[in-house]
N, C-alpha and C positions, 0 to 999 in steps of 0.2 A: 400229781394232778390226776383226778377223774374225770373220763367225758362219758355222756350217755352217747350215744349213737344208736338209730332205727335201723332194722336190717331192710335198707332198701336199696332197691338195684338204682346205680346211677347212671340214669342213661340220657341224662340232659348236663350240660357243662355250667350247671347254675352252681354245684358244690366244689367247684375250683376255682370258682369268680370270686373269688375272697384273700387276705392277707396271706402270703405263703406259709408264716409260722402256723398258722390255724389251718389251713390246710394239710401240713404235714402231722400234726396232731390227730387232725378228722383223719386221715389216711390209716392212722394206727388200728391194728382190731381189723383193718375192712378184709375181704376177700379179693383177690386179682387172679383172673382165671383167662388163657387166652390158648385157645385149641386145646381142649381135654387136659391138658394140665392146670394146679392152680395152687396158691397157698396163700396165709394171711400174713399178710403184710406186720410185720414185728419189729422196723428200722426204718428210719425215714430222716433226710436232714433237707433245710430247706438252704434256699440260693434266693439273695432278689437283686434287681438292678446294680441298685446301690452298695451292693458285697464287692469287695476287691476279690472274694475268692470264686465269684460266679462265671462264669462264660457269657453272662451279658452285659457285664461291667463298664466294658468296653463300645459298648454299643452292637447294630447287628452287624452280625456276617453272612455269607454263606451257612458256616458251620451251625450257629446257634438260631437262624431264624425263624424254628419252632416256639423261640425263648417268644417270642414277638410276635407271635399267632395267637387266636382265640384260645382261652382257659380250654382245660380239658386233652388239649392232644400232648400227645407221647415227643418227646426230645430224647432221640436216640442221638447218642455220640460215640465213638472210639475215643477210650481211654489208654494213656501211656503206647498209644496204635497196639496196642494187645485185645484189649476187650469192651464190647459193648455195654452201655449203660444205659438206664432208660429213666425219664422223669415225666413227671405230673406238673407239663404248663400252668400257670396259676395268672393274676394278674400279668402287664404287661414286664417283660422281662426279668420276671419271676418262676420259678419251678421249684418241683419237690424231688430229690432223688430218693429211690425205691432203694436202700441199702441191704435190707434183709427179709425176706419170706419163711416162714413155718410150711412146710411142702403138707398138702392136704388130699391131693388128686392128682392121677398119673405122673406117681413117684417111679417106677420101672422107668418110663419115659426117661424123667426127668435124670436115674443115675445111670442111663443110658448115653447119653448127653454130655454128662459131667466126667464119667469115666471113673463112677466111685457110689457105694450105696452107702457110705456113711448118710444117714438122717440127715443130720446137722448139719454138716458142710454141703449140703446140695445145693440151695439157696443160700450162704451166710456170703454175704459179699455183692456190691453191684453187678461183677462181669460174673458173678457163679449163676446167679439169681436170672441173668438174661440168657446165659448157654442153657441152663435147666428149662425155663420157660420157650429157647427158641425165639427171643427175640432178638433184632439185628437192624442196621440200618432199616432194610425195609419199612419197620412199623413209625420211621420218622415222622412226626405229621399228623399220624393216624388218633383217629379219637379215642379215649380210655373208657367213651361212656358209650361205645358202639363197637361189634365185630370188627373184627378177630376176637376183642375184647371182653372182659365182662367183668364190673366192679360192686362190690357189694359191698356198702357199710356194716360196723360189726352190730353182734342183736343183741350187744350187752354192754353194760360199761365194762369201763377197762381202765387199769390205772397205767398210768406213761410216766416214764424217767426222761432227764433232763440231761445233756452234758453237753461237749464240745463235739465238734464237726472234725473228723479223721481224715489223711489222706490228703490233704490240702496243706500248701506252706504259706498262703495270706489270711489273714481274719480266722486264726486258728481258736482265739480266746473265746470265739461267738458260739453261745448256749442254745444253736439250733439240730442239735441230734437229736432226736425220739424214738425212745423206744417199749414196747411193752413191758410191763415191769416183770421179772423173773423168767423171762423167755431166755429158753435154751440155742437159740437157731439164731443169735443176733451175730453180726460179723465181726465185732468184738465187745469186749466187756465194757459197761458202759463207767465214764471218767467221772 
C-alpha cells in the first residue's frame, strides 16, 4: 500500500482522532523527535479495545489509563518489567505502538544510551527505541503533538508492508504490523 502524507508538524491531536489501523499506517514515514534526538518511524502495530492482545481489553486500570484519555498522548508501560514502551493513543481504548525508528538525529546520544553504535539496532525494537530516545514512564500521558515532543508526517509517499503483530501470544494471526517497505532498521523481518 501507498499513502501520501504532507510534511506537517502535528501539533493538534486531530490526526490520532481516527481508526487505530489508519493511524498506525499515517504514523509510518512520519518524524518523532523528543529532546535533540529523533528518527523516522519505520514499525508501528496497532491495539484497539476489542483486541484480546491490547492492554485495554479488559477495560481501564491504573496501568493503561492513557489507553482511555484523549487521542494524541503517549501510553508508556513496562514491558516483561524490563523495558519501557511507548504508544500513540488513538480513539478510545485504542493505541499505536511505536516498534521501530531509522535514528536521523542525536545518534551519539542515542548509542550512548543503548550501549552500542550499531545503526541498526539502536531503535529496532520498542524497549531499544524508548532507551535511545530517553523515554520512560515519565512521558505517560504527555501529548505526542506538544514538547518534550515533536511529530512530523513524512513529505512523501511511502509504500507500507503488512503482516502479523510479534511478541504477543493472543490475536497473533491479526494483520496489524506496518512497516516501511525495505527499511533496514525494523525490529524484525516483516512475515
Amino acid at each position: 500500500m501507498t499513502i501520501l502524507a504532507a510534511h506537517t508538524p502535528l501539533d493538534t491531536p486531530d490526526v490520532f482522532d481516527d481508526d487505530v489501523v489508519a493511524v498506525a499506517k499515517r504514523l509510518i514515514g512520519a518524524r518523532l523527535e523528543i529532546n535533540g534526538v529523533a528518527g523516522i518511524i519505520v514499525e508501528t502495530e496497532a491495539y484497539d479495545r476489542y483486541d484480546p492482545a491490547s492492554h485495554s481489553y479488559s477495560g481501564p486500570t491504573n496501568r493503561n489509563a492513557a489507553m482511555f484519555g484523549p487521542p494524541g498522548m503517549a501510553y508508556v508501560y513496562r514491558s516483561y518489567g524490563i523495558h519501557w514502551c511507548v504508544n500513540a493513543v488513538c480513539r478510545t481504548g485504542s493505541a499505536v505502538l511505536f516498534r521501530a525508528l531509522e535514528p536521523v538525529e542525536g545518534i551519539d546520544l542515542m548509542a550512548t544510551r543503548r550501549g552500542t553504535s550499531d545503526l541498526k539496532r539502536l531503535c529496532a525494537g520498542p524497549g531499544c527505541l524508548t532507551q535511545a530516545l530517553g523515554i520512560d514512564i515519565g512521558h505517560n500521558g504527555t501529548p505526542l503533538y506538544a514538547a518534550p515532543f515533536r511529530l512530523t508526517l513524512a513529505e512523501h509517499s511511502i509504500e507500507i508492508e503488512t503482516g502479523t503483530r510479534i511478541g504477543i501470544t493472543r490475536a497473533v494471526e491479526t494483520p496489524w504490523r506496518f512497516a516501511l517497505k525495505g527499511s533496514r532498521f525494523l525490529s524484525r523481518r516483516m512475515n
